[in-house]
VMD Tcl script that draws the C-alpha trace (Angstrom):
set ca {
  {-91.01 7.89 8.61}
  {-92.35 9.49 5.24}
  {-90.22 10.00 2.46}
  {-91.41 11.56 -0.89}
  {-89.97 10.89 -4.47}
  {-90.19 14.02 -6.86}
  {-89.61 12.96 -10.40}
  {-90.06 13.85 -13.83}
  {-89.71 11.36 -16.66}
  {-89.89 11.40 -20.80}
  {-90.23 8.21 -21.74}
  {-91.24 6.42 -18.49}
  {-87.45 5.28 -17.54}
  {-87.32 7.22 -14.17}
  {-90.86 6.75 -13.43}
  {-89.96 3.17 -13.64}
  {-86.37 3.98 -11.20}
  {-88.96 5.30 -8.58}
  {-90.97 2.73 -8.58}
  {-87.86 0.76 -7.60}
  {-86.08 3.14 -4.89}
  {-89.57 2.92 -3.38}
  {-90.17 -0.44 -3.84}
  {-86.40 -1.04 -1.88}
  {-87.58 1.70 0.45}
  {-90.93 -0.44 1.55}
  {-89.92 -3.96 1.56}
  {-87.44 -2.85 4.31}
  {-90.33 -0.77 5.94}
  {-87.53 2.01 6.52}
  {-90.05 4.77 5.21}
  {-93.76 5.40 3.65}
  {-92.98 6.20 0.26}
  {-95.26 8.72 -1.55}
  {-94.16 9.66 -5.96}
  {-94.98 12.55 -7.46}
  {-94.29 13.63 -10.93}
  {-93.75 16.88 -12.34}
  {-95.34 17.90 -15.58}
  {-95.69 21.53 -16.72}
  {-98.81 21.39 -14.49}
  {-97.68 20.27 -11.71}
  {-97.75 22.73 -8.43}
  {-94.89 23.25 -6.14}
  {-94.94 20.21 -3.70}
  {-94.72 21.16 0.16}
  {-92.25 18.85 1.60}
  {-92.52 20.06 5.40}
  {-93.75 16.71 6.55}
  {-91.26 14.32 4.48}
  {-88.42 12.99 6.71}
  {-86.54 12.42 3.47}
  {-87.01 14.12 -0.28}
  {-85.27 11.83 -3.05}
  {-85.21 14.16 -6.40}
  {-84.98 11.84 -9.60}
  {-84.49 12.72 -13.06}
  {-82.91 11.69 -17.11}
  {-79.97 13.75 -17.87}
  {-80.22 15.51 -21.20}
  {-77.04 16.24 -22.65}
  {-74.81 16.50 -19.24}
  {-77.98 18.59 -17.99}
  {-80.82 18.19 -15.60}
  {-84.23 18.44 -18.06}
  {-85.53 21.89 -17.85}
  {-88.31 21.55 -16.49}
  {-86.93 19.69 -13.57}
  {-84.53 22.64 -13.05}
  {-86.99 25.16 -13.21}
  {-89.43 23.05 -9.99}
  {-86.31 22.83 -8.43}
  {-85.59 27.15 -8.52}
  {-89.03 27.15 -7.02}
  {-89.63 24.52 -4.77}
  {-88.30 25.44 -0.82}
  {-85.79 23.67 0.56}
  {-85.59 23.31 4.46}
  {-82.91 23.02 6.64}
  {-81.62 20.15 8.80}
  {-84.03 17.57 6.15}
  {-82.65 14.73 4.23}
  {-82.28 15.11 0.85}
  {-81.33 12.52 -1.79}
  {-80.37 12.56 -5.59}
  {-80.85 9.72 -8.05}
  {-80.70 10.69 -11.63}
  {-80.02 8.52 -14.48}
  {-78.94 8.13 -17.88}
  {-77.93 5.38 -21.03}
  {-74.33 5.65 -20.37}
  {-72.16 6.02 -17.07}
  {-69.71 8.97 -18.29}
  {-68.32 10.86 -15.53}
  {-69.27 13.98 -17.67}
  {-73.09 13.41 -16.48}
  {-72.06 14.23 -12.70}
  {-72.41 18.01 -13.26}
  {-76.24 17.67 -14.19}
  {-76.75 17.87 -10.38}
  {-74.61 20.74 -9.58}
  {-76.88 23.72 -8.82}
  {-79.17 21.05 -7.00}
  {-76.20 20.14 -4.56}
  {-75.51 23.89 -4.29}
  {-79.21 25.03 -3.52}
  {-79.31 22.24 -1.19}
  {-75.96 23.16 1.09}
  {-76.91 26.77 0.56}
  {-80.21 26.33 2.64}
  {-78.15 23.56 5.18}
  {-80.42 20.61 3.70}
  {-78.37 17.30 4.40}
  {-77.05 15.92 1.15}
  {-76.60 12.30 1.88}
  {-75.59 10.96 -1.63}
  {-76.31 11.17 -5.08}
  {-76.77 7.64 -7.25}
  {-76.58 7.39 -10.86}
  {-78.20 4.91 -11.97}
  {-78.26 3.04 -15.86}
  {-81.25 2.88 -18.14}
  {-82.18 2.31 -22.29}
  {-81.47 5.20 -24.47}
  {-84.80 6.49 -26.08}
  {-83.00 8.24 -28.74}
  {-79.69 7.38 -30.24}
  {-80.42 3.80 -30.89}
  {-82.34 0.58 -29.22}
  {-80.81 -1.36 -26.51}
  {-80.93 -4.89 -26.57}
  {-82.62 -6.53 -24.04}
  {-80.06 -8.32 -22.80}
  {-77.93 -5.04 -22.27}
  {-80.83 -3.80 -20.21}
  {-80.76 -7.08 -18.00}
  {-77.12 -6.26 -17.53}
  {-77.87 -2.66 -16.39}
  {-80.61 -3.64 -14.30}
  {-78.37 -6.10 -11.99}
  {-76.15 -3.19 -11.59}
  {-78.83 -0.83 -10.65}
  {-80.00 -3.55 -8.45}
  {-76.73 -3.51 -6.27}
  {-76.89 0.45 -6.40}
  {-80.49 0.22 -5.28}
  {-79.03 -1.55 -2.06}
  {-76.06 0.65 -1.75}
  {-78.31 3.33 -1.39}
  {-80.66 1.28 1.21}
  {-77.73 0.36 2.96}
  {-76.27 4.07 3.38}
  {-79.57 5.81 3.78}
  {-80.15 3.18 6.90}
  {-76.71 3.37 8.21}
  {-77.06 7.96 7.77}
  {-73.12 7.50 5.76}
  {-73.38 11.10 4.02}
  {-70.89 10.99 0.89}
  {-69.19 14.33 0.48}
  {-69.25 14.85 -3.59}
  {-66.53 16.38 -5.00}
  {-66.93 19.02 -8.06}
  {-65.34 18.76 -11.43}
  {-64.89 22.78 -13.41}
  {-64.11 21.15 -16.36}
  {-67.64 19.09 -16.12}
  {-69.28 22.19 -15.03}
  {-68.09 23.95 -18.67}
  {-69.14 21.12 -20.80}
  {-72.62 20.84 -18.75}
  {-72.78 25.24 -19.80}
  {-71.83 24.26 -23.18}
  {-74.05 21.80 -23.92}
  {-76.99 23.45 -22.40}
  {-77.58 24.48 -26.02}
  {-79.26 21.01 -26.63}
  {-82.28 22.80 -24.65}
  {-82.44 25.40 -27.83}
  {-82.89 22.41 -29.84}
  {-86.64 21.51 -28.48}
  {-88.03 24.97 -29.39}
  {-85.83 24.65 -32.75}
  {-86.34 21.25 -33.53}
  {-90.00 20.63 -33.45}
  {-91.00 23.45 -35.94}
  {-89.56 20.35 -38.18}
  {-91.97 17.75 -35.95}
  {-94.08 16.69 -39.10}
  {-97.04 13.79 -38.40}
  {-97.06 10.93 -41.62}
  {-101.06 11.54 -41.43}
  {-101.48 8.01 -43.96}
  {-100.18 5.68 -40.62}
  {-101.57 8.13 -37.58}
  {-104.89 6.56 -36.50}
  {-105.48 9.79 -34.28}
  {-105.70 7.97 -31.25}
  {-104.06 11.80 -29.56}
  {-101.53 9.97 -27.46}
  {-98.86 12.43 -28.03}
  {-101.32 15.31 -27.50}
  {-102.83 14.03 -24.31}
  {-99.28 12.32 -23.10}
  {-96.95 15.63 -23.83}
  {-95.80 16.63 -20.24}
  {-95.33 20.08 -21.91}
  {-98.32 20.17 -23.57}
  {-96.86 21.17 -26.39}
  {-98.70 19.39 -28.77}
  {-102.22 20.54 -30.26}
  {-104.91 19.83 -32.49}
  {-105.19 22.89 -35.10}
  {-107.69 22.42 -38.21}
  {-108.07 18.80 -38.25}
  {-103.79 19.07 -38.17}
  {-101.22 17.84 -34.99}
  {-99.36 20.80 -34.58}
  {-95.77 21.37 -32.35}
  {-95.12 24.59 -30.43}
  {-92.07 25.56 -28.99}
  {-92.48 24.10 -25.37}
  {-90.92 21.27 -26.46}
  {-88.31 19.55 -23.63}
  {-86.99 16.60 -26.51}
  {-88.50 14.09 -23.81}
  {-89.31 12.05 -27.05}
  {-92.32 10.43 -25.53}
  {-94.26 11.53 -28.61}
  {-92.77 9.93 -30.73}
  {-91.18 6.90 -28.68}
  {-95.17 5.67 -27.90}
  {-96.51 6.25 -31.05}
  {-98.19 3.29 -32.11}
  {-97.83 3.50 -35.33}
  {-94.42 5.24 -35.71}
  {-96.16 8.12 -37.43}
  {-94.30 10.96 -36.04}
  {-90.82 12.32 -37.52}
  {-88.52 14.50 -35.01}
  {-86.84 16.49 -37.28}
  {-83.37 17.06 -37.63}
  {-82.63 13.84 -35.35}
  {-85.00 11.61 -37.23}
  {-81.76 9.60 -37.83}
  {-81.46 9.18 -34.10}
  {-85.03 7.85 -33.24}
  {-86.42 4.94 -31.33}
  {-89.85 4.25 -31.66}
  {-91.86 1.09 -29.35}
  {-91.78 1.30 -25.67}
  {-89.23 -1.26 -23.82}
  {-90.65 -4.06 -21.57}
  {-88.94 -2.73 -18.84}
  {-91.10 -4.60 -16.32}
  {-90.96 -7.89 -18.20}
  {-87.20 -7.47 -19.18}
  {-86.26 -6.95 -15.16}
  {-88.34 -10.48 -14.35}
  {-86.85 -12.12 -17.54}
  {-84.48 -14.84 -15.74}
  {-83.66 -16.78 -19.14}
  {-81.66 -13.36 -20.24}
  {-77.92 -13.57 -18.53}
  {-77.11 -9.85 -18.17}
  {-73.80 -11.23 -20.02}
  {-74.09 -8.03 -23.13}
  {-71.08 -6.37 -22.47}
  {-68.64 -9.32 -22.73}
  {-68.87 -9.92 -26.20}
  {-69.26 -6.60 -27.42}
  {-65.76 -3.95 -27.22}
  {-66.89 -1.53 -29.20}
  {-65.93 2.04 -27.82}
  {-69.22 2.95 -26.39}
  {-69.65 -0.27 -24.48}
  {-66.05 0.25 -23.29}
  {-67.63 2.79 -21.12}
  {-69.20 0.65 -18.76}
  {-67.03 -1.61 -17.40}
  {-65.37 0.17 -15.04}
  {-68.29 1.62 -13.56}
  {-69.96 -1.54 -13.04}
  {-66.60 -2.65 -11.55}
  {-67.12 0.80 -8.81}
  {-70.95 -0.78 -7.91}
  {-69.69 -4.36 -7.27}
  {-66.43 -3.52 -5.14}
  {-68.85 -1.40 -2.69}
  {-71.18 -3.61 -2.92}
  {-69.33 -6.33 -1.70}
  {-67.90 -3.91 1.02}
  {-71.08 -3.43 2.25}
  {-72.25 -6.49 2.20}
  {-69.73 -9.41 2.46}
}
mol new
graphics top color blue
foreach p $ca { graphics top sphere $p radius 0.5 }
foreach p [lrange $ca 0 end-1] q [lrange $ca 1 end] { graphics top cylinder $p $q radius 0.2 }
display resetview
């Protein structure tokens, strides 16, 4: 069977969840496994001949990323097909759950078959820098949600996901955050004494947002706050604005962190601050079904 993967990533953290669910997908030779990313180039993707369509995406502020929602008002969706979600974000609040709403709706409108929806735990690349031992604790719960989903998308168990109104508000309200790209980046300023104009933001923007004007890097207003710009700079030469106090700059070793066996994935026990309070209980939802499933 053929399955297809539609993503779009910012900063490479999704691309690097596909890579997985297809990965998990393969080594159990349950389907063919074909990615494909959507920029603001990309052209509506016919998925007639896909047994299964996975949809993957970051949630920005309780909110699928814009241009995610606007391939997914476009793109067809066909009745009686398989259809997955698996979105993911740097922290596991419940609030997050209503970034898939009008997906789930679009889907049962047309009679697609919503098995499940998976969110999944990855770095923040803006807020602040996750250790890497925090990232090998995330990644050993993903790895248990990668199997849940295996397990259930081989076994057809279709997971009937409930709606929260009050999520549904706060996901409206904070859909101001997408006023903030257009907004934010007329303050985008490049320190031009550390940028060694190597055009990595201009060539990497999946907007294309960014230009060259007069000899001068210039920021329109197409601007989706993926932060990839400025998170692969190489030289940290670019300043976001009015959330210059929230930047990370340096890609994380994903790859390398994931196949790092001396790291424990032990973060979260010696650190109660309120934020990290968040996870517990979530990871605590992945192992019990987990060990349902499986012993």
């Amino acid at each position: 069977m053929k399955a297809i993967i539609i993503y779009f990533t910012g900063t490479y953290n999704t691309l690097f969840l596909a890579n997985k669910i297809k990965n998990k997908l393969v080594e159990h030779n349950l389907y063919e496994v074909e990615l494909f990313s959507i920029d603001i180039n990309s052209s509506l993707k016919n998925i007639q001949n896909y047994d299964l369509v996975i949809f993957s995406y970051p949630i920005y502020a309780f909110n699928m990323p814009r241009i995610f929602e606007k391939y997914i008002k476009k793109i067809k969706i066909l009745p009686g097909k398989k259809y997955i979600i698996a979105k993911q974000s740097g922290e596991p609040l419940g609030l997050n759950n209503s970034s898939s709403y009008k997906l789930i709706n679009k889907i049962k409108r047309n009679k697609g078959i919503l098995l499940n929806e998976y969110h999944f735990l990855l770095p923040y690349n803006i807020h602040f820098r996750y250790e890497d031992n925090f990232i090998k604790e995330l990644f050993n719960y993903n790895d248990k949600l990668l199997s849940i989903l295996y397990y259930e998308l081989s076994n057809n168990i279709i997971t009937k996901i409930k709606k929260n109104y009050f999520y549904s508000f706060n996901s409206f309200i904070f859909k101001i955050q997408r006023l903030g790209g257009p907004i934010n980046s007329i303050f985008y300023k490049v320190d031009y004494k550390k940028c060694i104009k190597c055009n990595l933001c201009i060539n990497n923007c999946p907007t294309k947002n960014i230009e060259i004007i007069s000899n001068k890097i210039k920021f329109h207003k197409n601007c989706e706050m993926c932060m990839r710009c400025s998170f692969f700079c190489p030289t940290n030469a670019i300043s976001i604005g009015m959330l210059e106090g929230w930047k990370v700059n340096g890609k994380y070793e994903l790859e390398k962190i994931y196949n790092d066996n001396t790291l424990k994935g032990d973060f979260l026990k010696n650190h109660n601050s309120k934020f990290y309070k968040l996870f517990p209980k979530k990871i605590k939802k992945i192992n019990d079904l987990y060990d349902y499933y499986f012993k």
